[in-house]
C-alpha positions as CSV (number, residue, x, y, z in Angstrom):
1,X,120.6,-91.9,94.6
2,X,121.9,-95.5,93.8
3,X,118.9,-97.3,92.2
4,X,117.8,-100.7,92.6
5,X,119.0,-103.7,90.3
6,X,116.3,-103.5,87.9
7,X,116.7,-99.7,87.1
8,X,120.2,-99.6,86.9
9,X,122.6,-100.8,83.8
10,X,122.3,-104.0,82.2
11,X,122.1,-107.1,85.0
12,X,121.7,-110.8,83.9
13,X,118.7,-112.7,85.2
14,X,119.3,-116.1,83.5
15,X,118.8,-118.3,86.9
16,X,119.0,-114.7,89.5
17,X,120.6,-116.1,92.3
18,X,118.7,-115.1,95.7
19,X,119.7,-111.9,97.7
20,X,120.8,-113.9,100.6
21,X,123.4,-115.7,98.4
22,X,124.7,-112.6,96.9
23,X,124.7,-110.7,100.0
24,X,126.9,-113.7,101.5
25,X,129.6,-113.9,98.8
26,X,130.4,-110.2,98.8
27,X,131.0,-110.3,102.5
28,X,133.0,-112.8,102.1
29,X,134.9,-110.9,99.8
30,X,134.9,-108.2,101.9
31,X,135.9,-110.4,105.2
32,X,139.4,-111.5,103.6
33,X,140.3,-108.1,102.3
34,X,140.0,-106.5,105.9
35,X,141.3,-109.5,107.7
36,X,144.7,-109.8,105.9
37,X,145.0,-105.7,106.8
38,X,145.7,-107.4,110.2
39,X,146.0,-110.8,110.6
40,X,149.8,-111.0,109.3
41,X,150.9,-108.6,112.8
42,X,151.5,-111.7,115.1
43,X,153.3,-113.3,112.4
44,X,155.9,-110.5,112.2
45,X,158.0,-111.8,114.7
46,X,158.2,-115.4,112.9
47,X,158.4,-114.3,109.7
48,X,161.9,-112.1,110.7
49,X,163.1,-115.6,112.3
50,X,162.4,-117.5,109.4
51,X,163.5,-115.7,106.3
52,X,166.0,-113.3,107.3
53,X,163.9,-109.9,107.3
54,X,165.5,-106.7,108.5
55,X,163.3,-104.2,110.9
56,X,162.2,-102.2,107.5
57,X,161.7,-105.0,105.7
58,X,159.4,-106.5,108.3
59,X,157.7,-103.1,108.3
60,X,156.9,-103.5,104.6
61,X,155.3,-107.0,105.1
62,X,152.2,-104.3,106.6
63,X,153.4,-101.6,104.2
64,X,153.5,-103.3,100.8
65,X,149.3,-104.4,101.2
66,X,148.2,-101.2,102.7
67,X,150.1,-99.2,100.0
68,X,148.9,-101.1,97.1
69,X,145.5,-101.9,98.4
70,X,145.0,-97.5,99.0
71,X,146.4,-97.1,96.1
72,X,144.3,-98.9,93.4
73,X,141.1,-98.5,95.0
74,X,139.8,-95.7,93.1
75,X,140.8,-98.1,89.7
76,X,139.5,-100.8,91.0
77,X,136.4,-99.3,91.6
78,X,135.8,-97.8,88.1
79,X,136.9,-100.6,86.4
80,X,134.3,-102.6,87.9
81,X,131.6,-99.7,86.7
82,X,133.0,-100.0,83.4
83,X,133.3,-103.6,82.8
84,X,131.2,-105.6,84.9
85,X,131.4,-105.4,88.8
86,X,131.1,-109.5,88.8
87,X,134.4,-109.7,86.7
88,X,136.5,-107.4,88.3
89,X,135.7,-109.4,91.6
90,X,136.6,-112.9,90.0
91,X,139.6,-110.9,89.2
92,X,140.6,-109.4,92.3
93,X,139.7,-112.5,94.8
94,X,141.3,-114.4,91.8
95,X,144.9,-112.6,92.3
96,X,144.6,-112.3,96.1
97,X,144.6,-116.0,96.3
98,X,147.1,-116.5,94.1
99,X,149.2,-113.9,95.5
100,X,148.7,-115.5,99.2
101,X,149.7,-118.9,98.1
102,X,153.1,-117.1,96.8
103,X,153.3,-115.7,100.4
104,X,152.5,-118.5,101.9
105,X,155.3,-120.4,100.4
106,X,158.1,-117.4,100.1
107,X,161.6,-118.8,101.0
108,X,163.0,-115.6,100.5
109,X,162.1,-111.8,102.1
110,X,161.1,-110.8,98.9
111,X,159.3,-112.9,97.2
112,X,157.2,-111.8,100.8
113,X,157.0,-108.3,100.3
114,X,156.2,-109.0,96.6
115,X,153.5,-111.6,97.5
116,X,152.0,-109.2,99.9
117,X,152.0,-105.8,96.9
118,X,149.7,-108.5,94.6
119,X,148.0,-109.1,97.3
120,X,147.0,-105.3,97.9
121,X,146.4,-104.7,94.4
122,X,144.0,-107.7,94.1
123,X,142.5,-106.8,96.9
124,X,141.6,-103.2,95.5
125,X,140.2,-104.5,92.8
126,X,138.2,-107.0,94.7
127,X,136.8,-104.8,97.8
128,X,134.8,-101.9,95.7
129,X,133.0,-104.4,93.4
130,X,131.9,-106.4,97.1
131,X,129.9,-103.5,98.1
132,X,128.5,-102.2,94.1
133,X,127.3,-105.9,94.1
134,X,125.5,-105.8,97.3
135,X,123.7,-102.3,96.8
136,X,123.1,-103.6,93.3
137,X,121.3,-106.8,94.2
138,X,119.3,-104.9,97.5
139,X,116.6,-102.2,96.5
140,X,117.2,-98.9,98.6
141,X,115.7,-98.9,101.7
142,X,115.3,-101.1,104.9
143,X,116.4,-104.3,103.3
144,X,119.3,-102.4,102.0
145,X,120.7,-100.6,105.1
146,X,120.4,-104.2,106.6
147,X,122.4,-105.8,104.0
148,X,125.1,-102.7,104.2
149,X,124.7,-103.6,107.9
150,X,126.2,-107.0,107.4
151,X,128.7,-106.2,105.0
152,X,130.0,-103.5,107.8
153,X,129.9,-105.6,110.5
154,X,131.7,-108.8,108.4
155,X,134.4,-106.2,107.3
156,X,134.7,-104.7,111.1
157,X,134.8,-108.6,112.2
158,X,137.7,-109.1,109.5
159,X,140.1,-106.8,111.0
160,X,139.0,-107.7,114.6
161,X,139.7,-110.8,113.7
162,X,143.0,-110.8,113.0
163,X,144.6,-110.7,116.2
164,X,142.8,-114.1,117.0
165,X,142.9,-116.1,113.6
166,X,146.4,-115.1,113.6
167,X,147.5,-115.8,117.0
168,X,145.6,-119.2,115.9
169,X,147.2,-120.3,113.5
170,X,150.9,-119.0,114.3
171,X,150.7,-121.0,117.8
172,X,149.2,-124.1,116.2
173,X,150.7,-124.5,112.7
174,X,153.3,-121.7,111.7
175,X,153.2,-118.2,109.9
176,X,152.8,-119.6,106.9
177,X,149.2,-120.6,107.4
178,X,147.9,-116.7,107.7
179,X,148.2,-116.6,104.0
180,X,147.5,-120.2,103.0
181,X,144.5,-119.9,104.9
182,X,143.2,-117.6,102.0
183,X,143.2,-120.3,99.3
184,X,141.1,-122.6,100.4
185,X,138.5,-120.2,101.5
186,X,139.2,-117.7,98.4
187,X,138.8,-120.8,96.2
188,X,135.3,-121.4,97.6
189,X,134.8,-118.2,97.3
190,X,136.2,-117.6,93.6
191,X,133.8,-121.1,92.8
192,X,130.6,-119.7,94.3
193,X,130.8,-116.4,93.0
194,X,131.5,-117.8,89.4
195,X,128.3,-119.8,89.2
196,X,125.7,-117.3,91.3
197,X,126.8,-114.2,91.2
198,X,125.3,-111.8,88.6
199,X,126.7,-109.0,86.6
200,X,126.4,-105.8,86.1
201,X,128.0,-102.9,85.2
202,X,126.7,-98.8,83.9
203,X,129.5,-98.4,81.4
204,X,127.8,-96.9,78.7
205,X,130.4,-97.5,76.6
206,X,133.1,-95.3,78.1
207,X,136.8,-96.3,78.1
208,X,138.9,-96.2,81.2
209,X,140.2,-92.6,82.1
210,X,143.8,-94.3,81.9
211,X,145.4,-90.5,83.0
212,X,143.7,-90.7,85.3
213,X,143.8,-94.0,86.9
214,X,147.8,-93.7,86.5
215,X,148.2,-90.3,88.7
216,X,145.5,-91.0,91.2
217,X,147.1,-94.4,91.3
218,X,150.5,-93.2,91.9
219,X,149.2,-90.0,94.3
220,X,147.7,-92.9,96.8
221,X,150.5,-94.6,96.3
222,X,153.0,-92.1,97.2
223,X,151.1,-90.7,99.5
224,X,150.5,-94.0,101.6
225,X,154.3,-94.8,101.2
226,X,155.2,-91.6,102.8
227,X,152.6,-92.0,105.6
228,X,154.4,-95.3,106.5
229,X,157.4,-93.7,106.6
230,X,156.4,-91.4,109.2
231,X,156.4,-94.1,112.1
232,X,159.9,-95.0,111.5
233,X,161.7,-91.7,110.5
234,X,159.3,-88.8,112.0
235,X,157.1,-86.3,110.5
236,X,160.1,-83.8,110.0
237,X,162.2,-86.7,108.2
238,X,163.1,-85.8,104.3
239,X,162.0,-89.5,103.9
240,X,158.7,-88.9,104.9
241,X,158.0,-85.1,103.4
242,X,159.4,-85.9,100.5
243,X,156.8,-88.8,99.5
244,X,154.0,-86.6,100.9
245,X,154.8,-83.6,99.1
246,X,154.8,-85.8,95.8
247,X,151.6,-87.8,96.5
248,X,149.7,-84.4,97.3
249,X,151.1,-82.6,94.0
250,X,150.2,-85.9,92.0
251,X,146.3,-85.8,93.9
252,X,146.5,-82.4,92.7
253,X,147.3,-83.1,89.2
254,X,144.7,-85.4,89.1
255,X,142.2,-83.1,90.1
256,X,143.3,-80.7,87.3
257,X,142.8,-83.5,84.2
258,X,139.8,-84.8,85.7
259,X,138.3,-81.6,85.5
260,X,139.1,-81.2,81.9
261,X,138.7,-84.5,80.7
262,X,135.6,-85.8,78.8
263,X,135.2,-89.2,80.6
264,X,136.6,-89.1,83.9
265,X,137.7,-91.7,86.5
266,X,136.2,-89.7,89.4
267,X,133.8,-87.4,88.0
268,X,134.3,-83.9,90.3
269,X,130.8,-83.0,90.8
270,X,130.9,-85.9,92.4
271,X,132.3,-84.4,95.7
272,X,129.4,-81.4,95.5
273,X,127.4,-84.3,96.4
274,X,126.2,-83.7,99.9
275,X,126.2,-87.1,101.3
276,X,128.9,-88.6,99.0
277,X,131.2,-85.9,100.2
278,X,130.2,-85.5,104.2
279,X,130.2,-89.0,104.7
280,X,133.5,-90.0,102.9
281,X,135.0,-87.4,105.2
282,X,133.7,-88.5,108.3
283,X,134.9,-91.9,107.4
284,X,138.2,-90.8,106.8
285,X,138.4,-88.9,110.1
286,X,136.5,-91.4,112.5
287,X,138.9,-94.3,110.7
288,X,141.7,-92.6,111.8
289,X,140.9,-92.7,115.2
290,X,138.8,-96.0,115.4
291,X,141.5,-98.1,113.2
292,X,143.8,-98.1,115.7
293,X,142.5,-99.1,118.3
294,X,143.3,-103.0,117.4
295,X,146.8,-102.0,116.6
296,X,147.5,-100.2,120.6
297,X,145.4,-102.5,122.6
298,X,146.9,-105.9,121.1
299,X,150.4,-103.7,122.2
300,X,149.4,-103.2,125.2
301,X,147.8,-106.9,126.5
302,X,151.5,-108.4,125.1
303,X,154.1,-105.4,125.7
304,X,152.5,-104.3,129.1
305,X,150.0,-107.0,130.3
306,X,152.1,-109.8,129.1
307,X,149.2,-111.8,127.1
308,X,150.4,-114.3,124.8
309,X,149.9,-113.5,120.9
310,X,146.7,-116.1,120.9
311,X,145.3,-114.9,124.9
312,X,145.9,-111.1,123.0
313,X,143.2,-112.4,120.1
314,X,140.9,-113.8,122.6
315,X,141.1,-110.3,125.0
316,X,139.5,-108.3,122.1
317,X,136.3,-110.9,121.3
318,X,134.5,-109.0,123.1
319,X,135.2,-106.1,121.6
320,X,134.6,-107.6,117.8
321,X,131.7,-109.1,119.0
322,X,130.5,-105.9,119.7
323,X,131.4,-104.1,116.5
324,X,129.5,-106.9,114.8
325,X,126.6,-105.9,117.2
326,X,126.8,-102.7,116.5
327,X,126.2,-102.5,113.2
328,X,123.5,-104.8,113.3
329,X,121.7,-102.5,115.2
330,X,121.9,-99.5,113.2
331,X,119.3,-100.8,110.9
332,X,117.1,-101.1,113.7
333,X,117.4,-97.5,115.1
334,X,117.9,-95.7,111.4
335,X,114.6,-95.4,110.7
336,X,113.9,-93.4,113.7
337,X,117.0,-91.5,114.3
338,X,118.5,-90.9,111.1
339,X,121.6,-91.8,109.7
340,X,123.1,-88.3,111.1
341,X,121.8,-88.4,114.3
342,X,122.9,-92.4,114.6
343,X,126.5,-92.2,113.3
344,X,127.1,-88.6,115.5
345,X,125.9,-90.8,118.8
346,X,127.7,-94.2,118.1
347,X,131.0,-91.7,117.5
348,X,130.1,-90.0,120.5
349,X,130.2,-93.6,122.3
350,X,133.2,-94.9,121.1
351,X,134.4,-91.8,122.1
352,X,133.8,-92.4,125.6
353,X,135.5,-96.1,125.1
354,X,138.8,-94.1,124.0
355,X,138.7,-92.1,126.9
356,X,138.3,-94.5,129.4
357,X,141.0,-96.5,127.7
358,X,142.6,-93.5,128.4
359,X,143.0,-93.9,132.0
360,X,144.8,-97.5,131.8
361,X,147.4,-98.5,133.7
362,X,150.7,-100.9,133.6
363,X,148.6,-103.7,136.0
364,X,145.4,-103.0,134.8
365,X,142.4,-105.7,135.1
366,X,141.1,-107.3,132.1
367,X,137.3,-106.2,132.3
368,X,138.0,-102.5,133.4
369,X,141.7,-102.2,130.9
370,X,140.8,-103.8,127.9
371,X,137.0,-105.6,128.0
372,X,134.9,-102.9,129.1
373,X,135.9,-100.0,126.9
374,X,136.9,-102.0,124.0
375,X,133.1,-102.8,124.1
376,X,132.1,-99.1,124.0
377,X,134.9,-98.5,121.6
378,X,133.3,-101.0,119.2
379,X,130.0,-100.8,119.6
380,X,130.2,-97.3,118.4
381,X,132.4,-97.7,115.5
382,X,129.5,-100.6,114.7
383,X,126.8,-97.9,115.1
384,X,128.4,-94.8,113.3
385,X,129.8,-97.0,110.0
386,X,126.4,-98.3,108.7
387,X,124.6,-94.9,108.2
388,X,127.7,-93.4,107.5
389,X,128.1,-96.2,104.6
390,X,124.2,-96.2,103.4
391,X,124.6,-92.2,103.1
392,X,128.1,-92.6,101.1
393,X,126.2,-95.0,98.5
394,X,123.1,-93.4,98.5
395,X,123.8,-90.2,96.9
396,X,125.3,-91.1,93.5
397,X,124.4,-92.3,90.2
398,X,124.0,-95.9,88.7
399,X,127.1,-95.7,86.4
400,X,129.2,-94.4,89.5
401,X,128.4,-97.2,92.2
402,X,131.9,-98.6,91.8
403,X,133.5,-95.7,91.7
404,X,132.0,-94.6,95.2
405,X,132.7,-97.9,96.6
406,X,135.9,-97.4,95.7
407,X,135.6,-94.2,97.5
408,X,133.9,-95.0,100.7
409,X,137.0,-97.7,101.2
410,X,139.7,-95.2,100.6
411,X,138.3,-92.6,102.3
412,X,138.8,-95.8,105.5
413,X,141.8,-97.4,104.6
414,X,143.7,-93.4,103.9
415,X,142.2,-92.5,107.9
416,X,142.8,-95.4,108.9
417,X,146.5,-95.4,108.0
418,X,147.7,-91.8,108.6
419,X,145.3,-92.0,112.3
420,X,148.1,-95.2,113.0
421,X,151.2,-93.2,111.5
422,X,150.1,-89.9,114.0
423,X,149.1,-92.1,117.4
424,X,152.4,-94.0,116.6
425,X,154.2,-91.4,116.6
426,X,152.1,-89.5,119.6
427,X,152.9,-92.8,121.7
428,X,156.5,-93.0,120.8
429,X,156.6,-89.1,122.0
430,X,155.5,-89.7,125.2
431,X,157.4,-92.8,126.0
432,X,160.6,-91.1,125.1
433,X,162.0,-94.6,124.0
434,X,161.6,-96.6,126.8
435,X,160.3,-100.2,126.6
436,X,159.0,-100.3,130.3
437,X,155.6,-101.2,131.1
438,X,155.1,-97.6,132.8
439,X,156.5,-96.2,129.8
440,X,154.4,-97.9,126.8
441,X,151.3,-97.5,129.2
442,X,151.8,-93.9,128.9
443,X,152.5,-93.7,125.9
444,X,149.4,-95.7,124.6
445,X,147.2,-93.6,127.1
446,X,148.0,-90.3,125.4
447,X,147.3,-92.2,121.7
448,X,144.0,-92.9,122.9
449,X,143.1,-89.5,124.7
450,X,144.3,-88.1,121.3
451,X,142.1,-90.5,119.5
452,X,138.7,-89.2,121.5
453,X,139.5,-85.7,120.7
454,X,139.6,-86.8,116.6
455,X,136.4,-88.8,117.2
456,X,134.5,-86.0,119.5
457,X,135.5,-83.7,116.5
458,X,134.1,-86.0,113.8
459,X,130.5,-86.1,115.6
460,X,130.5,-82.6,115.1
461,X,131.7,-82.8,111.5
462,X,128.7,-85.1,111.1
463,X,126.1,-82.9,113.1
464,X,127.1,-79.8,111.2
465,X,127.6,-81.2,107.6
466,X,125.6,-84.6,106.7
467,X,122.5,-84.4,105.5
468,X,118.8,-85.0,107.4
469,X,118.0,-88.2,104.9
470,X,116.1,-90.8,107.2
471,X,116.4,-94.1,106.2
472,X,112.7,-93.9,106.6
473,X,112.5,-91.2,103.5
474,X,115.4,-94.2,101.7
475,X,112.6,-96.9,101.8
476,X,110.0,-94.1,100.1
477,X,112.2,-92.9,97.7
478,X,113.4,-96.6,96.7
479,X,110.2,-97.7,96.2
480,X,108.7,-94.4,94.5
């Protein structure tokens, strides 16, 4: 398991900043990484207008983050292991600011899309290092599942708050501002975390699997790129197979070197690890489901309801407010349920949020077509993703903290995007093309009945393969 900061590699103590400070600054890390994943959506439109983009093109202002940011995860990660976690986040919240003041100030469509890549690929090497940081500074145990607690609820607050900070600030200023609004709050960041944070790393001397990091790389890659292809072409479309054939053979390949080479990027005993392995996977499969939920019901208040893009952001509070609640309270109930038991149940409730979403209707109410379950949705993605984080993180080495970090947000960001690309196309199936509000109602109904299958299936996953740990038997074992 992940030991604390004084038994793991080397950590600088000259003026130890205190936990609370440390534990703030990677969430905010954390917070703009997740929020630009969404916030840009209610720009789209504006954007277009303004510099000329084509319907793909606009597609690939979403695309070209999500693709980079999946794609250099895994590097990110053990690059942060390897050289000091502290420096590869100065480095990655260092580019993604720079990167969104390019955005912010694009006059031309791609000078956009390529503002938006950097952006991805900053971000990737900024999000592992937030969480390595955290469980680095925290000593296993109650006061680490509550600090995992707030780093899950600030990064489930950053992509519910997207919608809303977006709306905001396309209403009230223009598009531009959802990327300026990085720099000023990325340079407070970058300032902050210069001065207090500490480093650390659990190199060991070992150089950078560069093989490696090149075909895992590229696999993600490709594989994302064909995922997003799938929405607009169709599963069966040479565009999409193509690019999803080639990611899986480079994955593949980059299974095959890892297991021969001396120093690896992801080491493959790794995956034999219980908890590293069940958890990932249920995050990857719950993600898929639970990710898109802000994606059909912000579709469904505007295309249906006819909600404005800012009344749309202020629909779902209650619904982020309840994802931050959420995993707030899993802390409280871990040490008497479990982390199994706890994730299996909040899964099991969001399940029941998806399936009375299920029933909506083309003049639905607010409280009983969006506020009600969106609450249940949430609360039980809040519930499910701490113990299903703490048992990711708990069960590797020091020297591979980044690396699972890296993991645990790829193994989200991979659901999260192939869940969209499926329910996309599940939606599209059953509205058979038409843009009436019977139509898309029927058409998001049958995404989110297909979601609470995927989500009833993953509480099973996790009853029949995570492990018993208690964070009860984390809070001995830390302190032993």
């Amino acid at each position: 398991m992940l030991e604390t900061a004084d038994t793991t590699a080397r950590i600088s103590r000259r003026g130890a900043p205190p936990t609370w400070l440390v534990v703030t600054l990677a969430c905010a890390g954390q917070f703009l990484v997740v929020l630009d994943v969404s916030v840009v959506n209610v720009a789209l439109p504006s954007m277009r207008t303004d510099l000329g983009l084509s319907g793909p093109g606009l597609q690939w202002v979403v695309n070209a983050y999500a693709i980079a940011f999946a794609g250099f995860m895994l590097f990110g990660g053990r690059a942060g292991d390897l050289y000091g976690r502290k420096r590869m986040f100065l480095a990655g919240l260092g580019l993604f600011t720079l990167a969104s003041l390019g955005g912010g100030l694009a006059q031309e469509g791609w000078q956009l899309l390529a503002a938006r890549a950097v952006q991805g690929l900053g971000a990737a090497v900024l999000a592992p290092s937030t969480l390595t940081i955290l469980t680095a500074a925290v000593p296993e145990g109650p006061a680490r599942a509550r600090a995992i607690a707030t780093w899950t609820a600030v990064g489930a607050g950053g992509g519910a708050a997207g919608g809303l900070v977006g709306g905001a600030l396309v209403d009230g200023l223009s598009w531009r501002w959802v990327l300026l609004i990085n720099v000023p709050v990325g340079a407070v960041v970058l300032l902050g975390s210069l001065l207090r944070l500490p480093e650390s790393r659990a190199g060991d001397g070992r150089r950078l699997d560069l093989p490696g990091a090149l075909l895992v790389t590229a696999g993600l890659a490709t594989l994302a790129y064909g995922i997003s292809q799938t929405e607009a072409r169709g599963w069966t479309a040479a565009a999409a197979l193509l690019p999803l054939a080639a990611g899986l053979a480079l994955i593949g390949l980059f299974l095959a070197v890892e297991a021969r080479t001396a120093a690896p990027l992801m080491p493959l005993g790794l995956l034999r690890v219980r908890a590293v392995a069940s958890a990932n996977a249920a995050m990857f499969l719950c993600g898929s489901a639970m990710f898109s939920m802000w994606y059909f019901m912000t579709l469904y208040a505007q295309n249906v309801l006819g909600y404005s893009p800012l009344e749309a952001g202020f629909a779902l509070v209650p619904s982020s407010l309840a994802v931050v609640l959420g995993s707030k309270l899993g802390p409280r109930f871990m040490p008497v349920t479990g982390e199994r038991n706890l994730a299996a149940l909040g899964t099991l409730v969001a399940a029941v949020g998806f399936g009375w979403q299920s029933a909506m209707s083309a003049d639905g109410a607010y409280l009983t077509s969006i506020m009600f379950p969106g609450i249940l949705m949430m609360l039980g993605a809040g519930l499910a993703a701490t113990p299903l984080a703490a048992l990711a993180t708990s069960g590797a080495a020091p020297g591979e903290a980044g690396l699972v970090s890296g993991l645990v947000n790829t193994s989200r960001t991979m659901g999260g995007s192939l869940g969209l690309a499926v329910l996309s196309t599940v939606a599209a199936s059953r509205s058979a093309g038409s843009d009436t509000p019977q139509a898309l109602t029927q058409g998001y109904a049958l995404a989110f009945r297909t979601g609470a299958g995927v989500l009833v299936a993953g509480a099973l996953l996790m009853w029949l393969w995570l492990p018993r740990r208690t964070a009860a038997n984390a809070g001995e074992s830390g302190s032993a």
